[in-house]
Chimera marker file (.cmm) of the C-alpha trace (Angstrom):
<marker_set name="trace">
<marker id="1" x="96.209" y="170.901" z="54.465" r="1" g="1" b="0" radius="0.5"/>
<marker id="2" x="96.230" y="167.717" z="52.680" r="1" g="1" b="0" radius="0.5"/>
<marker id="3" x="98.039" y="166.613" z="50.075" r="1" g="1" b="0" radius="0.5"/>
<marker id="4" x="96.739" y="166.246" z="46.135" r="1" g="1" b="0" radius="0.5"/>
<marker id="5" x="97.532" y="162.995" z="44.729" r="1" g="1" b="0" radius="0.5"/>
<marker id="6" x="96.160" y="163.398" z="41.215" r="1" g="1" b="0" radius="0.5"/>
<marker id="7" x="93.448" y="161.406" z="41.615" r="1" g="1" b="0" radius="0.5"/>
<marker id="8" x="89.580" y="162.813" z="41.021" r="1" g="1" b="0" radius="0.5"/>
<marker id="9" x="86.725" y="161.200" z="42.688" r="1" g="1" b="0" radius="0.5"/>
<marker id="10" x="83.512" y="162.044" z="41.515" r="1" g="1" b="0" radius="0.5"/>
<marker id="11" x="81.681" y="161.231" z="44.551" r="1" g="1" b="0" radius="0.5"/>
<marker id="12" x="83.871" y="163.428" z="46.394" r="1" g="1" b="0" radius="0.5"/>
<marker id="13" x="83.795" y="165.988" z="43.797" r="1" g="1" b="0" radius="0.5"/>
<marker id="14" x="79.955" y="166.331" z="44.076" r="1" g="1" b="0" radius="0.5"/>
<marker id="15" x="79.636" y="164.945" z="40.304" r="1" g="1" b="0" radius="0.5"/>
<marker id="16" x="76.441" y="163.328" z="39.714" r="1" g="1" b="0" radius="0.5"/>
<marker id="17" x="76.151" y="159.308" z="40.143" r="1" g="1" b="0" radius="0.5"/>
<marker id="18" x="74.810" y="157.711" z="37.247" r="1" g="1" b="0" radius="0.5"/>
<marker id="19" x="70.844" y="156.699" z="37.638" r="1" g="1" b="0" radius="0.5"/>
<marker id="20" x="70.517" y="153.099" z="37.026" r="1" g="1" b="0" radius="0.5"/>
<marker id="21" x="68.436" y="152.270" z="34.200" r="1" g="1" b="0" radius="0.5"/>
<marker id="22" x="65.146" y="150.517" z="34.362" r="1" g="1" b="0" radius="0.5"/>
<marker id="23" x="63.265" y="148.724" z="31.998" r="1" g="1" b="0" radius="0.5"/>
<marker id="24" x="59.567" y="148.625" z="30.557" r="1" g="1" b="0" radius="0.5"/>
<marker id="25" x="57.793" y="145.387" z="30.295" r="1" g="1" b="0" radius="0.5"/>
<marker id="26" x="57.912" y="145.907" z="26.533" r="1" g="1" b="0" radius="0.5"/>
<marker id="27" x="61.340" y="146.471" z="26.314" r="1" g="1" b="0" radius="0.5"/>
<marker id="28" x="61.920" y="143.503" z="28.439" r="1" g="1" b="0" radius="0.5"/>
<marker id="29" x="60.268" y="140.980" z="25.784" r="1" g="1" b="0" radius="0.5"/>
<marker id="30" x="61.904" y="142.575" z="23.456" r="1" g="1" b="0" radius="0.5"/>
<marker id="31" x="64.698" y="141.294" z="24.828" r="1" g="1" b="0" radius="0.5"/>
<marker id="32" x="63.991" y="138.307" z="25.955" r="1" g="1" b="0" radius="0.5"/>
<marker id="33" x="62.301" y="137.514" z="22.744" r="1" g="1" b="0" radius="0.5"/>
<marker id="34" x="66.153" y="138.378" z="20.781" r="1" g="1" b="0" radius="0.5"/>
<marker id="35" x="67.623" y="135.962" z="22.873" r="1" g="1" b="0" radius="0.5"/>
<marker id="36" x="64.890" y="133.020" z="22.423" r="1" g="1" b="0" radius="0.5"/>
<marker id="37" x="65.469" y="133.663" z="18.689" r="1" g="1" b="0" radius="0.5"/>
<marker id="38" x="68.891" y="133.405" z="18.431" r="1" g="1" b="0" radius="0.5"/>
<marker id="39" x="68.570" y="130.308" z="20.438" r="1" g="1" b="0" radius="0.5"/>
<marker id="40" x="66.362" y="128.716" z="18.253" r="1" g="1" b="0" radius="0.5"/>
<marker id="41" x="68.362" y="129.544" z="15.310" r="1" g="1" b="0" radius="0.5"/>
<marker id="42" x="71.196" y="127.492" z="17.126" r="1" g="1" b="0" radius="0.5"/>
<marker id="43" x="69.000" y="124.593" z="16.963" r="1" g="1" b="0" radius="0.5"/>
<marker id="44" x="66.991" y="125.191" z="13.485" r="1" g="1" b="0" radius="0.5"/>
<marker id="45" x="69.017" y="122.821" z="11.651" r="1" g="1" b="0" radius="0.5"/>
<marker id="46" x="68.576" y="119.795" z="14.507" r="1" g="1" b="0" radius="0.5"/>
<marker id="47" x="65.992" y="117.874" z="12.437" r="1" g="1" b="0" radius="0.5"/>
<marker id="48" x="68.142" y="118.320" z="9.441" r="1" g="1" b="0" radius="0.5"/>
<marker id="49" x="70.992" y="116.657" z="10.841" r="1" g="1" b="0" radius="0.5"/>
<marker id="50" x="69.535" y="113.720" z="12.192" r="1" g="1" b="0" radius="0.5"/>
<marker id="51" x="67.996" y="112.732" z="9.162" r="1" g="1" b="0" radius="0.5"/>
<marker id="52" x="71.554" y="113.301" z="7.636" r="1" g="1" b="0" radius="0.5"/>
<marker id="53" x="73.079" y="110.711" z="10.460" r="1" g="1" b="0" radius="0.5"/>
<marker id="54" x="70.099" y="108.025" z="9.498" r="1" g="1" b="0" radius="0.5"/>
<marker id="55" x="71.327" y="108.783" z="5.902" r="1" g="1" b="0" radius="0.5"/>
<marker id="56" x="74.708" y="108.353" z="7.120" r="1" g="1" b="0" radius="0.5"/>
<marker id="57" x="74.203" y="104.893" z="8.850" r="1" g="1" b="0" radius="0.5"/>
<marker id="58" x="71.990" y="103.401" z="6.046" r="1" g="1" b="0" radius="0.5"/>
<marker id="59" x="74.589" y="104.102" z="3.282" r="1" g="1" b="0" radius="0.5"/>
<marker id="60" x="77.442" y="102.412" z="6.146" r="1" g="1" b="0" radius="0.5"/>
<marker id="61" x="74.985" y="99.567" z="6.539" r="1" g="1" b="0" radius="0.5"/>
<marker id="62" x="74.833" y="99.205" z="2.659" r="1" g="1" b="0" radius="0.5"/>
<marker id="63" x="78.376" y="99.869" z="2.136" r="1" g="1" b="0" radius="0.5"/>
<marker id="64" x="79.492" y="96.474" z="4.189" r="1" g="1" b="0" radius="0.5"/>
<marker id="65" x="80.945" y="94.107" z="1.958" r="1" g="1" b="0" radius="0.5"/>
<marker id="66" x="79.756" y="91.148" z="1.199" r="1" g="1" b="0" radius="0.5"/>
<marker id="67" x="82.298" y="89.355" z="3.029" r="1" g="1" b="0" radius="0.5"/>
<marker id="68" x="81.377" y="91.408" z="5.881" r="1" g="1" b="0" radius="0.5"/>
<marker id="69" x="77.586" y="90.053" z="5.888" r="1" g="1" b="0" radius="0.5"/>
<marker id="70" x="78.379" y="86.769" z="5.002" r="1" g="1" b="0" radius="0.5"/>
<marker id="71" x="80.719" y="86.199" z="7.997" r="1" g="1" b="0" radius="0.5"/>
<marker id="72" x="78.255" y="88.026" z="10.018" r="1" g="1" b="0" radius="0.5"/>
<marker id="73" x="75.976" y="85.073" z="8.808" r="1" g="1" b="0" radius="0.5"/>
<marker id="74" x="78.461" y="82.489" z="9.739" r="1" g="1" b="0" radius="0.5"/>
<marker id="75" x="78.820" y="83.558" z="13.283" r="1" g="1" b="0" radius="0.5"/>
<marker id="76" x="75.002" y="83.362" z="13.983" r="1" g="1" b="0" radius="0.5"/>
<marker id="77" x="74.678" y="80.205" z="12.210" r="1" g="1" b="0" radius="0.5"/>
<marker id="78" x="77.485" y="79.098" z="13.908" r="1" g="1" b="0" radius="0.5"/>
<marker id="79" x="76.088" y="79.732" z="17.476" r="1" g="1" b="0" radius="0.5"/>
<marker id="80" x="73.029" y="78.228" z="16.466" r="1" g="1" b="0" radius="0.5"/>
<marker id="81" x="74.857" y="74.643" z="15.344" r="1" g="1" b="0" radius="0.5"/>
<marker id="82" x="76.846" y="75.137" z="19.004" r="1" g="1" b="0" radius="0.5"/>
<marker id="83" x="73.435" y="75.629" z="20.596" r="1" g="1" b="0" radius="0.5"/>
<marker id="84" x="71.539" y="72.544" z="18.931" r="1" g="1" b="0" radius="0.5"/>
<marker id="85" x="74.465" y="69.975" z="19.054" r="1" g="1" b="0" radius="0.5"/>
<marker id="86" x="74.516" y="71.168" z="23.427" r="1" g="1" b="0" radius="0.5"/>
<marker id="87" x="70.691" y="69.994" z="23.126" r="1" g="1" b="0" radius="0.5"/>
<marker id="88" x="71.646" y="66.889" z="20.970" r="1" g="1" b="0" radius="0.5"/>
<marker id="89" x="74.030" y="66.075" z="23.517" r="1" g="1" b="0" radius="0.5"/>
<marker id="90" x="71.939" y="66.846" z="26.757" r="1" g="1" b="0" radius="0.5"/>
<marker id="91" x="69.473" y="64.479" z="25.128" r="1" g="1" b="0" radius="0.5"/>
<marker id="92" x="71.794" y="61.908" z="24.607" r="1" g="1" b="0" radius="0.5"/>
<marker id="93" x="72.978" y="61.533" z="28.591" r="1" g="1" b="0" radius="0.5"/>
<marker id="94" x="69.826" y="61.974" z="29.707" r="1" g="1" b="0" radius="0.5"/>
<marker id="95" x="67.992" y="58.592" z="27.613" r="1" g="1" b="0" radius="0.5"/>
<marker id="96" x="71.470" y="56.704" z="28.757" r="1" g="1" b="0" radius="0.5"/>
<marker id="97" x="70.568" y="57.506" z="32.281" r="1" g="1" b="0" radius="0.5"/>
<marker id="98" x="67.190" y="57.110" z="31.767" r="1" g="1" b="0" radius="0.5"/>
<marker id="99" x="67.855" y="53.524" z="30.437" r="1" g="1" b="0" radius="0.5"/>
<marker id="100" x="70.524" y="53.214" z="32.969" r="1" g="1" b="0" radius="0.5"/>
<marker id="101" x="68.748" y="54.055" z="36.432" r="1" g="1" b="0" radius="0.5"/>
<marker id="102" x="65.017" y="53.065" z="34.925" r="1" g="1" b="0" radius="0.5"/>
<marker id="103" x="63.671" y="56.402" z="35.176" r="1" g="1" b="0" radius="0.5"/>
<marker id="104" x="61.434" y="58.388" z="32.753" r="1" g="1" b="0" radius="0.5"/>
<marker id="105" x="63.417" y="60.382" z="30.524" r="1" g="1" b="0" radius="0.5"/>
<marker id="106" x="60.813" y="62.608" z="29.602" r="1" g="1" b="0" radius="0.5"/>
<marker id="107" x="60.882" y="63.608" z="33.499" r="1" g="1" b="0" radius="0.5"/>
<marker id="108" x="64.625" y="63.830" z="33.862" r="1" g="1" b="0" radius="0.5"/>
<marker id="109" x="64.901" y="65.872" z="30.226" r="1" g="1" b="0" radius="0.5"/>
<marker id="110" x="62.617" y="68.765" z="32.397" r="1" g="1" b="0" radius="0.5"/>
<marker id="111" x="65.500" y="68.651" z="35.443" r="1" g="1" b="0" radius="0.5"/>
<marker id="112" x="68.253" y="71.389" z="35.778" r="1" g="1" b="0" radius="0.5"/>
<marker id="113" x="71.532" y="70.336" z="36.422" r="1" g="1" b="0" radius="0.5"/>
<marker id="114" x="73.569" y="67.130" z="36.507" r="1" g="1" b="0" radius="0.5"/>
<marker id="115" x="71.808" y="64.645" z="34.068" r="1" g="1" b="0" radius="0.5"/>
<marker id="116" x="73.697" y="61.575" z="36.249" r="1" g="1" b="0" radius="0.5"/>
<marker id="117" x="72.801" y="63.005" z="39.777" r="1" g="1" b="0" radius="0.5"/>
<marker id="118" x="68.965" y="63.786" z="38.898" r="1" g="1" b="0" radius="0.5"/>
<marker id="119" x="68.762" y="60.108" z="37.619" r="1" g="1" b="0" radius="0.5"/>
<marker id="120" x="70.381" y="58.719" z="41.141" r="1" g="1" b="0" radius="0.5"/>
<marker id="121" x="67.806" y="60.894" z="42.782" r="1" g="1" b="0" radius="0.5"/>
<marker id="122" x="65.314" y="59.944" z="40.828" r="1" g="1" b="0" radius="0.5"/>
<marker id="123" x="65.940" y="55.942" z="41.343" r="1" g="1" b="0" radius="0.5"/>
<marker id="124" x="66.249" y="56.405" z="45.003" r="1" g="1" b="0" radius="0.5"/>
<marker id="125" x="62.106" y="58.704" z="44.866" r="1" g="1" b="0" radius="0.5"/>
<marker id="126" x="61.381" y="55.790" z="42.816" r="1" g="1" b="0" radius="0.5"/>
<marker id="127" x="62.750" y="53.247" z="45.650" r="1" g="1" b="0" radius="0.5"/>
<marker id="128" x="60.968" y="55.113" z="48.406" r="1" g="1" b="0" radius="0.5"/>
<marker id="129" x="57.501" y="55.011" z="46.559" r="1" g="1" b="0" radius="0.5"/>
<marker id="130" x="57.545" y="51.393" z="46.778" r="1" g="1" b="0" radius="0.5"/>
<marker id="131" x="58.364" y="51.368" z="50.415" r="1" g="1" b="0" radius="0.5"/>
<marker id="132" x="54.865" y="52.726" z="51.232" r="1" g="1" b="0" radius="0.5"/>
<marker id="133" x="52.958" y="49.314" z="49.670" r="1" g="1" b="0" radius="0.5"/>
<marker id="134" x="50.240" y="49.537" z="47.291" r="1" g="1" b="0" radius="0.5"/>
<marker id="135" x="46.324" y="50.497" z="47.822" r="1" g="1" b="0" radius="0.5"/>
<marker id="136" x="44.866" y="46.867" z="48.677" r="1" g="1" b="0" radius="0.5"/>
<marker id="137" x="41.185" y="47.451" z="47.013" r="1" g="1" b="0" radius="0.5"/>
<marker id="138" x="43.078" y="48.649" z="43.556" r="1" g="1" b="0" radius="0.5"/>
<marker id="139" x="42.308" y="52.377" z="43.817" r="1" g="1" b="0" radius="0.5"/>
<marker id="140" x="38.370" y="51.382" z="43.756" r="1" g="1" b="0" radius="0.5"/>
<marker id="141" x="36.064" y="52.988" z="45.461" r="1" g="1" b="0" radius="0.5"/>
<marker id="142" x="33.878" y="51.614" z="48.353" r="1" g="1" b="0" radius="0.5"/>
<marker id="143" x="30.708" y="51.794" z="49.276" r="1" g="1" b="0" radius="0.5"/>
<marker id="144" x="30.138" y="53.982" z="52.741" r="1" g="1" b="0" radius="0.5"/>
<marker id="145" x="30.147" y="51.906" z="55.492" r="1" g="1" b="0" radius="0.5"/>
<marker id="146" x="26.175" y="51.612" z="57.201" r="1" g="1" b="0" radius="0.5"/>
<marker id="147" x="26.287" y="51.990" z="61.076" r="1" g="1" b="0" radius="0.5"/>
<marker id="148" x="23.274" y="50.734" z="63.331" r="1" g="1" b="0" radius="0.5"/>
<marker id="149" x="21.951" y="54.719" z="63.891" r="1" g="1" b="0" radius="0.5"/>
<marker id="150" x="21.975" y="54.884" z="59.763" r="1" g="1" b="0" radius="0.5"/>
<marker id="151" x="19.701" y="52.066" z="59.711" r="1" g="1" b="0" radius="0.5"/>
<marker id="152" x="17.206" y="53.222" z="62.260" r="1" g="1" b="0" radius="0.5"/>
<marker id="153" x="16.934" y="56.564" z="60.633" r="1" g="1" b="0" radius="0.5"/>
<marker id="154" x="15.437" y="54.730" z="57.199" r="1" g="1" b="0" radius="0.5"/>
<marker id="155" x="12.092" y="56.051" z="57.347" r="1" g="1" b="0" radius="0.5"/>
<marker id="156" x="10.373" y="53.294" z="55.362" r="1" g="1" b="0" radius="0.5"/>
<marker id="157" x="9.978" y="50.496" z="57.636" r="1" g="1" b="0" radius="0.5"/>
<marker id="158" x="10.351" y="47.210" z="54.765" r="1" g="1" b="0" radius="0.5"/>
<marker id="159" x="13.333" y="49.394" z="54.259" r="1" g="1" b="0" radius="0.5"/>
<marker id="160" x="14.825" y="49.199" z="57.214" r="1" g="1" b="0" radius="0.5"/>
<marker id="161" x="14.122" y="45.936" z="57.998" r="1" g="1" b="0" radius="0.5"/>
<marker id="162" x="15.738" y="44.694" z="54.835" r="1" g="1" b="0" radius="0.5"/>
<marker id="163" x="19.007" y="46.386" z="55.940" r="1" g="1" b="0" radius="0.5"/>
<marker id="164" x="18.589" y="44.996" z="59.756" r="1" g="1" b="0" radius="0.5"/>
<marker id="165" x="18.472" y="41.688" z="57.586" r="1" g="1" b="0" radius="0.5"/>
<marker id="166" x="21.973" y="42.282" z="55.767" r="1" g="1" b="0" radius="0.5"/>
<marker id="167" x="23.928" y="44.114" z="58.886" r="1" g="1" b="0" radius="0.5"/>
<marker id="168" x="22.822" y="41.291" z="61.867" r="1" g="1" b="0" radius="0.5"/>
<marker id="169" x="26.381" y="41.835" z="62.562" r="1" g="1" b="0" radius="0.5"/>
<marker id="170" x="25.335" y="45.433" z="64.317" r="1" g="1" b="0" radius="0.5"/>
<marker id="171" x="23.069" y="43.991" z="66.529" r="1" g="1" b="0" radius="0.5"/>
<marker id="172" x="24.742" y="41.518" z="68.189" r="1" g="1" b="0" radius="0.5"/>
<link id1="1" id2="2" r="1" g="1" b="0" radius="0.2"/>
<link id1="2" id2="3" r="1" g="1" b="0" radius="0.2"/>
<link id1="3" id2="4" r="1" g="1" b="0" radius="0.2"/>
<link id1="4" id2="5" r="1" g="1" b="0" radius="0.2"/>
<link id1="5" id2="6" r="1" g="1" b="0" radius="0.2"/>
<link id1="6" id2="7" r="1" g="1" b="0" radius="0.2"/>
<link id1="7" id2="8" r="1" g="1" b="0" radius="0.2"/>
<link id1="8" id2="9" r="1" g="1" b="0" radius="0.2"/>
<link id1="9" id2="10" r="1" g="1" b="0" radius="0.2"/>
<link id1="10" id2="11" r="1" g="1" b="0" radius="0.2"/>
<link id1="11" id2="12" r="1" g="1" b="0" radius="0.2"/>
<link id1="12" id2="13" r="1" g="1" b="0" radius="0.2"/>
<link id1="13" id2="14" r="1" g="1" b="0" radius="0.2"/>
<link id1="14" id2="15" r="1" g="1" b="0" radius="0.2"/>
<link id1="15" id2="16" r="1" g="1" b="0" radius="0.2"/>
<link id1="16" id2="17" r="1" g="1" b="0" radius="0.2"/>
<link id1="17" id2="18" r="1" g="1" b="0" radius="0.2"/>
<link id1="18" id2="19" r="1" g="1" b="0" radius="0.2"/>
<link id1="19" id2="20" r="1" g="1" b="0" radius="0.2"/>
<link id1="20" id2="21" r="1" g="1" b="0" radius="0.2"/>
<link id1="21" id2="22" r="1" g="1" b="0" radius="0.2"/>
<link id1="22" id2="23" r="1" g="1" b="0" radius="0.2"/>
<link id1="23" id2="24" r="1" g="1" b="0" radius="0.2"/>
<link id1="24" id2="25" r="1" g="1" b="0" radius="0.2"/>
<link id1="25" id2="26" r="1" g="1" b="0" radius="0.2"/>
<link id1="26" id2="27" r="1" g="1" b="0" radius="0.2"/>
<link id1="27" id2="28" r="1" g="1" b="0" radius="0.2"/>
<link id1="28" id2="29" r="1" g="1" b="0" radius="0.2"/>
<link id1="29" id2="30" r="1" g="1" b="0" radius="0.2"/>
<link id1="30" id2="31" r="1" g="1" b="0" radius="0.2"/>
<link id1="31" id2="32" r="1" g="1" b="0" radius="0.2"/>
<link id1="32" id2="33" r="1" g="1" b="0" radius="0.2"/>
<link id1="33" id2="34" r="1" g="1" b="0" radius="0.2"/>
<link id1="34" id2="35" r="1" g="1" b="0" radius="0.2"/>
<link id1="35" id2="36" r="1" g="1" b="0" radius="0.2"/>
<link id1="36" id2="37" r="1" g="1" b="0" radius="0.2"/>
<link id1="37" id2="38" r="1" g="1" b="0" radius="0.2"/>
<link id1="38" id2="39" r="1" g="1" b="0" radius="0.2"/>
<link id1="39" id2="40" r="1" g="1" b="0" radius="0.2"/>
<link id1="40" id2="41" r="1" g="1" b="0" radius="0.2"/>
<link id1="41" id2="42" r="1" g="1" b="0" radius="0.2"/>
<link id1="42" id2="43" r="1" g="1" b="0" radius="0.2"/>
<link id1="43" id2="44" r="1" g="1" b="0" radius="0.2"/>
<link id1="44" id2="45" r="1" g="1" b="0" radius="0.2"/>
<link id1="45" id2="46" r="1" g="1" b="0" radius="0.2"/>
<link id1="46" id2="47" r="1" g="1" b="0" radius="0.2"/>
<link id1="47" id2="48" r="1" g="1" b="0" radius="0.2"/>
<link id1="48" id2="49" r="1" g="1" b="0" radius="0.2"/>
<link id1="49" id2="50" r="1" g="1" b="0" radius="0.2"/>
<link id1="50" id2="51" r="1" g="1" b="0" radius="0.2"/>
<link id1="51" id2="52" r="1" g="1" b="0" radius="0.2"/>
<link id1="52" id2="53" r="1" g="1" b="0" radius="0.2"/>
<link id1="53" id2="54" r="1" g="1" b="0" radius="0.2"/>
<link id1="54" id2="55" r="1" g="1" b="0" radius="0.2"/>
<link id1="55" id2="56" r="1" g="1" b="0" radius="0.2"/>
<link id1="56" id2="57" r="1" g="1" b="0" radius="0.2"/>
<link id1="57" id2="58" r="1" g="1" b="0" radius="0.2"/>
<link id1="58" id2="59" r="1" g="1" b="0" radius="0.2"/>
<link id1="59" id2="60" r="1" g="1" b="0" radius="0.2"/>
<link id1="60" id2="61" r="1" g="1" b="0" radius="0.2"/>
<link id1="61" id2="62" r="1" g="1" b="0" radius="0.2"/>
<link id1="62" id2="63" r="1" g="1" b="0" radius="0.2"/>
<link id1="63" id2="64" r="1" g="1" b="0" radius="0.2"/>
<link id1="64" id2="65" r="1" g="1" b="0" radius="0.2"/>
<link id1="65" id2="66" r="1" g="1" b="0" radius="0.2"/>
<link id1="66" id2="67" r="1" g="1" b="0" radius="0.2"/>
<link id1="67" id2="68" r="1" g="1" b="0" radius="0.2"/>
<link id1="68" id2="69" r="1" g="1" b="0" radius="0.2"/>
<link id1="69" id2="70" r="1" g="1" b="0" radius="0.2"/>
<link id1="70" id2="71" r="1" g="1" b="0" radius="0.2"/>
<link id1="71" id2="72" r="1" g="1" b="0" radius="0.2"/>
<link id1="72" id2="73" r="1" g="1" b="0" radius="0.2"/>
<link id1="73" id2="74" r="1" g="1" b="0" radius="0.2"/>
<link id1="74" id2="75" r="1" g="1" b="0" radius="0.2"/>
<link id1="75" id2="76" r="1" g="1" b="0" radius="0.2"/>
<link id1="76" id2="77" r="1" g="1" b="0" radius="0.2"/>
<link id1="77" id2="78" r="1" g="1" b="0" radius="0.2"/>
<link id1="78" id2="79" r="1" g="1" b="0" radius="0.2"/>
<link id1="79" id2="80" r="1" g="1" b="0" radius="0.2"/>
<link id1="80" id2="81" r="1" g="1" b="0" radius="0.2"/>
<link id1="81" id2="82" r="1" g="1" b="0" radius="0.2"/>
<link id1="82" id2="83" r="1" g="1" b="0" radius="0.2"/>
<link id1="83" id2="84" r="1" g="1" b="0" radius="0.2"/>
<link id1="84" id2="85" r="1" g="1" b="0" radius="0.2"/>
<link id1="85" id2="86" r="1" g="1" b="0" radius="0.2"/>
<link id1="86" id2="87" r="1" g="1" b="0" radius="0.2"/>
<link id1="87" id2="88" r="1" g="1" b="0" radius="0.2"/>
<link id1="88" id2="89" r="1" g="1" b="0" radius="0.2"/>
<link id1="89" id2="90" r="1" g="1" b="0" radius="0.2"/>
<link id1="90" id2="91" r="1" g="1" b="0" radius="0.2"/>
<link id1="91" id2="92" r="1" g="1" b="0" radius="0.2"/>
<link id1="92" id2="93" r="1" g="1" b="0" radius="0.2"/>
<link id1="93" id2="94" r="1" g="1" b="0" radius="0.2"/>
<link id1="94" id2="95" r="1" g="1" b="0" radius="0.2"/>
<link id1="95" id2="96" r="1" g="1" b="0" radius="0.2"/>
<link id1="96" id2="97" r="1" g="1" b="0" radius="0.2"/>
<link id1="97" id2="98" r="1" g="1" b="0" radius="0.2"/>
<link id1="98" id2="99" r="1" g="1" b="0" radius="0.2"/>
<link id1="99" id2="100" r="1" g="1" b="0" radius="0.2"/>
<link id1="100" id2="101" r="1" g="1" b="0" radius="0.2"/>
<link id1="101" id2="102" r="1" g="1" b="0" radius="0.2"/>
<link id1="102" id2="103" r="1" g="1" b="0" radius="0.2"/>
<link id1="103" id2="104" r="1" g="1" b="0" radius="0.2"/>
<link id1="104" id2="105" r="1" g="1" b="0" radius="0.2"/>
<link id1="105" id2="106" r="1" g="1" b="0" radius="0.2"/>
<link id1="106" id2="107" r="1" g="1" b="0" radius="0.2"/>
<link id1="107" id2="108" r="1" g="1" b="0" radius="0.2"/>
<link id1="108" id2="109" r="1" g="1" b="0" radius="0.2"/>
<link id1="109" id2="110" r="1" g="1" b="0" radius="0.2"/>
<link id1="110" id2="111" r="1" g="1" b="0" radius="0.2"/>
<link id1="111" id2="112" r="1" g="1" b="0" radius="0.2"/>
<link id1="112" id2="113" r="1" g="1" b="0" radius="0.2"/>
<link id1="113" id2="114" r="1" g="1" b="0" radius="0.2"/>
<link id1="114" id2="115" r="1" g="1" b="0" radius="0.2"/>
<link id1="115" id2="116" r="1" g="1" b="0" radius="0.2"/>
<link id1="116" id2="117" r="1" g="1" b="0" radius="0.2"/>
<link id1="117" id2="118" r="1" g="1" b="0" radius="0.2"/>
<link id1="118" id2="119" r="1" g="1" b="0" radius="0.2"/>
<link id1="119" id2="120" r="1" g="1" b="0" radius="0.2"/>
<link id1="120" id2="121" r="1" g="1" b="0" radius="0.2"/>
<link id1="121" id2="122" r="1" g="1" b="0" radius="0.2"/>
<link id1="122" id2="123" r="1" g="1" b="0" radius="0.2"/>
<link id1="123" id2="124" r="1" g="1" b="0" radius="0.2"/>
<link id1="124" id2="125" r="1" g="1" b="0" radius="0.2"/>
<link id1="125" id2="126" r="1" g="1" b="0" radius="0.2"/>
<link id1="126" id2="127" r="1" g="1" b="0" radius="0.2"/>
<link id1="127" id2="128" r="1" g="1" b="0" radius="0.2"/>
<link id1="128" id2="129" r="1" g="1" b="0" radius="0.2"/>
<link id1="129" id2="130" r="1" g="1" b="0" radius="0.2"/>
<link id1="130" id2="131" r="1" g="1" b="0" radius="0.2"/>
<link id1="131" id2="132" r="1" g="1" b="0" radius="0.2"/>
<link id1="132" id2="133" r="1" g="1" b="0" radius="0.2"/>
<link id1="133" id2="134" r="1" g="1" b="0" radius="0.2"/>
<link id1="134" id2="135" r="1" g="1" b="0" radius="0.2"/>
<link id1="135" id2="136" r="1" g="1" b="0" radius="0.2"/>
<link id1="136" id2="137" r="1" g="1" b="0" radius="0.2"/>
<link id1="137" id2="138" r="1" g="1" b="0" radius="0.2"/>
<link id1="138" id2="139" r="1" g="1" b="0" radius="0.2"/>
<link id1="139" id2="140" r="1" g="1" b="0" radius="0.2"/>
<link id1="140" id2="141" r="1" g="1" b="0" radius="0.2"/>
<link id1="141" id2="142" r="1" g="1" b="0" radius="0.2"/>
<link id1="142" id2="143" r="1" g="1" b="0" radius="0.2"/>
<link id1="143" id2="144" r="1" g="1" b="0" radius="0.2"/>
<link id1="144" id2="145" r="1" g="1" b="0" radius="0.2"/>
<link id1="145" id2="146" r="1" g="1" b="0" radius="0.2"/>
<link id1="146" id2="147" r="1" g="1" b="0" radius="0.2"/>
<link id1="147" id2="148" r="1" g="1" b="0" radius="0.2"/>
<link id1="148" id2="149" r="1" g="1" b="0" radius="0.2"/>
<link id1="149" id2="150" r="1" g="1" b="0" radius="0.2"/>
<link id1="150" id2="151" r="1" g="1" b="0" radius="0.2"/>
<link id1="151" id2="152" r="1" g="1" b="0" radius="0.2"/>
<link id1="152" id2="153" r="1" g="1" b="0" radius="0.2"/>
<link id1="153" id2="154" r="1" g="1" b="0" radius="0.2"/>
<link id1="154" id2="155" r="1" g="1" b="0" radius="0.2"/>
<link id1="155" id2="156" r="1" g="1" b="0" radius="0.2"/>
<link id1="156" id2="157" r="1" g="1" b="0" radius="0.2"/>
<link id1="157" id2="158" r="1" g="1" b="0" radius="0.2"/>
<link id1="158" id2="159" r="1" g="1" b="0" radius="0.2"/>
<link id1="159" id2="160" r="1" g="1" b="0" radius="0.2"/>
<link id1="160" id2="161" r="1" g="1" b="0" radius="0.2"/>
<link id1="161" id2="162" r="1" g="1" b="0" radius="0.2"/>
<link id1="162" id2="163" r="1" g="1" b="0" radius="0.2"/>
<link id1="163" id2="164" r="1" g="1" b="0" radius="0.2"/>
<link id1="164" id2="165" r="1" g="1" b="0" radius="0.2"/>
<link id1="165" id2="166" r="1" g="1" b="0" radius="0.2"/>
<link id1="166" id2="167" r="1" g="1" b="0" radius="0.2"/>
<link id1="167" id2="168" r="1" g="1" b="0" radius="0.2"/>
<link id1="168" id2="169" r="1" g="1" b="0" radius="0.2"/>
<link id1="169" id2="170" r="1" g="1" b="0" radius="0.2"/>
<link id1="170" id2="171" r="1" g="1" b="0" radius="0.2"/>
<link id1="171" id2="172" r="1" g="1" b="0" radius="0.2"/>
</marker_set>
């Protein structure tokens, strides 16, 4: 026979298990809809406090000294007058080596980089242009040259006589 330990189990014991419990849909929302609340209270206040922390940061903003704002004020102007006299002084190389290589300045002024090399490179475009001669008529324009089968297709005979007249060269 065996032994008793002192222990009870129910299942062994026959006792009845307890159901598990189920829920109506009602019931459900009803809970769920608790839960949601006491969620949103968490959060009720949100709207509040940000208007407090734009409060907040308008009354530090106003609080600066005037000390604070006026060296605030120096810095910027200060970055400005470092920013113009690095223009001043960009403008200054680049009309000396402007003058200096006989470029346009106006030209080199628009060019990144070294002011010195861009005027070398410049001088030595400038050197190569001149290589390729000039346009011997000027740049004017000339009147289309008239071949022989031009001045047979002139339908009015004085016409085409006249021309015959000026161009003899062709018809030799």
């Amino acid at each position: 026979m065996p032994e008793n330990t002192g222990t009870v189990d129910n299942a062994t014991q026959g006792a009845p298990a307890e159901p598990e419990r189920t829920f109506t849909q009602a019931e459900m929302d009803a809970i769920i809809g608790e839960r949601l609340k006491r969620d949103r209270a968490k959060y009720a206040d949100y709207d509040e406090l940000k208007a407090k922390a734009a409060k907040y940061d308008e009354a530090e903003e106003a609080s600066k000294s005037e000390l604070q704002k006026a060296v605030e004020e120096r810095d910027a102007l200060k970055a400005r007058l470092e920013k113009l006299e690095a223009d001043a002084k960009r403008a200054e190389e680049v009309a000396k080596a402007a003058a200096e290589h006989g470029v346009d300045a106006a030209l080199l002024a628009r060019m990144s980089g070294d002011v010195e090399e861009n005027a070398k490179f410049l001088e030595k475009q400038m050197a190569n242009v001149s290589k390729y001669g000039s346009v011997p008529d000027g740049g004017e324009q000339q009147p289309p040259t008239i071949t022989r089968d031009a001045i047979e297709a002139i339908k009015d005979p004085v016409e085409r006589v006249r021309m015959r007249a000026q161009h003899l060269d062709l018809y030799q």
